[in-house]
C-alpha positions as MATLAB code, in Angstrom:
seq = 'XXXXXXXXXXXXXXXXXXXXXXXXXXXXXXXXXXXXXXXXXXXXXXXXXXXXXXXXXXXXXXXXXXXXXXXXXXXXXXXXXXXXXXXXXXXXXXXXXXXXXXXXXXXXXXXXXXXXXXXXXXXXXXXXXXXXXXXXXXXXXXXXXXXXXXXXXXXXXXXXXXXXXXXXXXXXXXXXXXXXXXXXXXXXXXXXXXXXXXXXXXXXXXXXXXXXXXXXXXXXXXXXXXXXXXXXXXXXXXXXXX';
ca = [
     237.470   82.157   82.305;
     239.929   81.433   85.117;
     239.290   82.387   88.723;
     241.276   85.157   88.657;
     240.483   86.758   85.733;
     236.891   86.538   87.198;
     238.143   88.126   90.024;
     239.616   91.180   88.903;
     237.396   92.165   86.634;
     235.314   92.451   89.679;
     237.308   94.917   91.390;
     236.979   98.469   91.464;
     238.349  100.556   88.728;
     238.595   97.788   86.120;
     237.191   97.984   82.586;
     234.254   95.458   84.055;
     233.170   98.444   86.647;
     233.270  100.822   84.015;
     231.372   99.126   81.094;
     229.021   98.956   83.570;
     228.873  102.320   85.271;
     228.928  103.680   81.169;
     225.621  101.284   80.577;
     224.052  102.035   83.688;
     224.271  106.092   82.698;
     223.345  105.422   78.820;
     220.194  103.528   80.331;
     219.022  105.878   82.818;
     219.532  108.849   80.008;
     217.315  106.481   78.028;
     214.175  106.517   80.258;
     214.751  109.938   81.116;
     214.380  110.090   77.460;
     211.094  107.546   77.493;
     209.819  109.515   80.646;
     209.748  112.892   78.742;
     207.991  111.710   75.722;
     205.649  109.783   77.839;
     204.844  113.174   79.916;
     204.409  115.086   76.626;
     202.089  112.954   75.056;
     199.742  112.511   78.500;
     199.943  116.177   78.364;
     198.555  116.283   74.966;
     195.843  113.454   75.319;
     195.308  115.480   78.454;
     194.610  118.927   76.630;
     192.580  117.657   73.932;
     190.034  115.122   76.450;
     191.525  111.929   74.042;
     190.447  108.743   75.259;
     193.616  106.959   76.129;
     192.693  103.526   76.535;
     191.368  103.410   72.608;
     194.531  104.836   71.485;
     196.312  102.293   70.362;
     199.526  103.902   69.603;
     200.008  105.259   73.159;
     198.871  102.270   74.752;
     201.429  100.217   72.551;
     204.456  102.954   73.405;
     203.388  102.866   77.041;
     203.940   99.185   77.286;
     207.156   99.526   75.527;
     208.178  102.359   78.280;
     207.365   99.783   80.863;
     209.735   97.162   79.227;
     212.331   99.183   78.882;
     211.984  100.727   82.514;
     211.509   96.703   83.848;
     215.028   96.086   81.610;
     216.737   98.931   83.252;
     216.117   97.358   86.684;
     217.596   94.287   86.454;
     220.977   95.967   84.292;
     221.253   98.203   87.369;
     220.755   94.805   89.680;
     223.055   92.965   87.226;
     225.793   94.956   87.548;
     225.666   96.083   91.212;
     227.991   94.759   93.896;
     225.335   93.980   96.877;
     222.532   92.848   94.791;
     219.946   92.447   97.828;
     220.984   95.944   99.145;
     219.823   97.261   95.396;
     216.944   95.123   95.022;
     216.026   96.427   98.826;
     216.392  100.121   97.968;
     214.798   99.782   94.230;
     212.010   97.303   94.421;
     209.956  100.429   94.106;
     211.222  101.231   91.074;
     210.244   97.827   89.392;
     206.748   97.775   91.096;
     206.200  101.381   88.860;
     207.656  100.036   86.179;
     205.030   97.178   85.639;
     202.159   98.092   82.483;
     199.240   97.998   84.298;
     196.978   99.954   82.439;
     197.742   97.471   79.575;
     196.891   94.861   81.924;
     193.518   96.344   82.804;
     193.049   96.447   78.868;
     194.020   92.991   78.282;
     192.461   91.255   80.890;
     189.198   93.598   80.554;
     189.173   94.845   84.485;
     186.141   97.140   84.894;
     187.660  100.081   87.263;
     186.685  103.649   87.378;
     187.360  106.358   85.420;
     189.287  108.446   88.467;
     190.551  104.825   89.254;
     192.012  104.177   85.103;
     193.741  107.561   85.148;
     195.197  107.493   88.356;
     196.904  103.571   86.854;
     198.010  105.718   83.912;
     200.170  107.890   86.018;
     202.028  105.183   87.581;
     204.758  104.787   84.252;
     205.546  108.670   85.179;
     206.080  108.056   88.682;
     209.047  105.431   87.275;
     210.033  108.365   84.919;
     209.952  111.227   87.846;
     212.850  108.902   89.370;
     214.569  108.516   86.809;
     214.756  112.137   86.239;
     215.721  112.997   89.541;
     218.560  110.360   90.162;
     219.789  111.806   86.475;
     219.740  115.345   87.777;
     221.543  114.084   90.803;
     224.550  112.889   88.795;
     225.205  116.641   87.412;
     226.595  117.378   90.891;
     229.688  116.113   92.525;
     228.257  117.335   96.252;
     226.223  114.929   97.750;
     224.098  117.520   99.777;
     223.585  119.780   96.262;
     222.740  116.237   94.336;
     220.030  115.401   96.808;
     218.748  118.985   96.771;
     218.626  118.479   92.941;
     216.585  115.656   93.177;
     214.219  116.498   95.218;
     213.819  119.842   93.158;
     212.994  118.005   90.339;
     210.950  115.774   91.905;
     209.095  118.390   93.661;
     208.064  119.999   90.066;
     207.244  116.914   88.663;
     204.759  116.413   91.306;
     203.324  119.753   90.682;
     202.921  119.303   87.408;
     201.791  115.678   87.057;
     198.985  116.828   90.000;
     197.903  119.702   87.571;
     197.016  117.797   85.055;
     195.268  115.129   86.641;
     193.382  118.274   88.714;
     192.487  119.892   85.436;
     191.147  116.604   83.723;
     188.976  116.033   86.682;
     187.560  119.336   87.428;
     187.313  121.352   84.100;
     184.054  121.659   83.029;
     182.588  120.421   86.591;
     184.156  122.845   88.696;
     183.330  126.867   87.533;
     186.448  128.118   89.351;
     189.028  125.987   86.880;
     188.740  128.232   83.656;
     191.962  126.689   82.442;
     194.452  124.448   82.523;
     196.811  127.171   84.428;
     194.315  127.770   86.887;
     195.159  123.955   87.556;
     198.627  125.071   87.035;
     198.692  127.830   89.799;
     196.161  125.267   92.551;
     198.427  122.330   92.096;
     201.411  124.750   92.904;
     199.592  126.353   95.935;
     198.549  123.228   97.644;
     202.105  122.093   97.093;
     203.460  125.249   99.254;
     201.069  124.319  101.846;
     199.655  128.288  101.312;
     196.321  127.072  100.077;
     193.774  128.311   97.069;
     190.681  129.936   96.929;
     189.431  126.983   94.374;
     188.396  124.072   96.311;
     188.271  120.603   94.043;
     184.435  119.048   93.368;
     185.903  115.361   92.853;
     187.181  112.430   94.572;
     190.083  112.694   92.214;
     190.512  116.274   93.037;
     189.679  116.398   96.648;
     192.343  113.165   96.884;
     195.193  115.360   95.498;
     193.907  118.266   97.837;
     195.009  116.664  100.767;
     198.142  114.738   98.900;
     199.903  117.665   97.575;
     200.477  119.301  101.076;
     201.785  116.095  102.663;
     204.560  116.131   99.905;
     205.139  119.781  100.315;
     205.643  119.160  104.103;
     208.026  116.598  103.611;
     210.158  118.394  101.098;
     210.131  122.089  102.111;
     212.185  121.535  105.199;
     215.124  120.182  102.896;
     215.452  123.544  101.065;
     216.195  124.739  105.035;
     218.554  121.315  105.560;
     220.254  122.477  101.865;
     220.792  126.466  103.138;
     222.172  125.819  106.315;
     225.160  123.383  104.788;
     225.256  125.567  101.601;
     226.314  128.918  104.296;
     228.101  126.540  106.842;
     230.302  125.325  104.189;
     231.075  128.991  102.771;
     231.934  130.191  106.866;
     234.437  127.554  107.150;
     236.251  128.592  103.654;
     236.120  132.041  104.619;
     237.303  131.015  107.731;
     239.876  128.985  106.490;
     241.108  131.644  103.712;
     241.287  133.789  106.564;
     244.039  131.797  109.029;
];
């Protein structure tokens, strides 16, 4: 290939730049895909107390998850302009995206029981991402994208702390009679407005104190979100009005 057909399919706007913007979309739809099947099927295991480390089918689809979330990574680095910038801003993304629960398994690490479930919740961290930089794309407003995000984020977190509350503490704790007693904690410590059930385990006393950092740190943007969301309608009224 000459230099200069090397060149312009570099610039912007050429069928290079959009091959890869379509990819990049197809893959993150994928894992968004992966993520929800993956958050299903803890759910389940979750529900019904199955040991997840002897299941061989989830461990094998886990792994798989990981792949393909480790393959995404380096598409997305593969096809972006400022490769360090990317790899800067999304090393998090491949750090989550590593199988270390299969890992553990293979190499026979001895950790704790709080410790193994807390590993098993790492893929879903990957997939909360995913879902909310998906989300984001359904918006042309950068402010309203952002808001979306962190939305979805913010009800992942809710739920993934739920369940990880209502493994820990059913049957240990009298006050969790359910899993939507779990439901309705998770979602109160999240708001920062507390709960009259106070966790019995590391695991649950760990997500006690977790749950309103994250609520701190994303309530304030539903404020940021409302003040441009009225300022914006002023100045068109404003406008319509001159």
């Amino acid at each position: 290939m000459s230099a200069s057909s090397q060149k312009s399919s570099q610039e912007p706007g050429t069928s290079g730049d959009r091959v890869g913007r379509y990819l990049r979309r197809v893959m993150n739809f994928i894992v968004l895909l992966l993520s929800v099947v993956l958050i299903v099927w803890i759910s389940i295991d979750t529900f019904y107390q199955v040991k997840f480390l002897r299941n061989g089918a989830y461990m094998k689809f886990q792994f798989w998850v990981c792949v393909f979330f480790i393959l995404d990574f380096f598409v997305e680095l593969g096809f972006a302009k400022d490769k360090w910038r990317l790899f800067r801003h999304r090393i998090v993304f491949l750090l989550l995206s590593v199988p270390y629960l299969n890992i553990i398994n293979l190499l026979d690490i001895h950790l704790s029981h709080d410790a193994i479930y807390f590993v098993r919740f790492i893929p879903l961290a990957r997939g909360a991402l995913a879902v909310s930089i998906v989300i984001g794309y359904l918006s042309t407003n950068a402010i309203t994208s952002l808001f979306m995000s962190y939305i979805s984020i913010m009800l992942m977190v809710t739920y993934f702390c739920s369940l990880i509350f209502f493994q820990q503490e059913a049957g240990l704790n009298p006050d969790v009679q359910g899993y939507w007693t779990a439901l309705w904690w998770s979602a109160m410590n999240l708001t920062t407005v507390g709960c009259y059930i106070s966790p019995v385990t590391v695991a649950g006393k760990i997500i006690a104190v977790l749950l309103p950092i994250c609520g701190m740190i994303i309530f304030p943007l539903f404020t940021v979100y409302l003040t441009n969301y009225v300022s914006r309608n002023v100045k068109k009224a404003r406008a319509k009005d001159l």
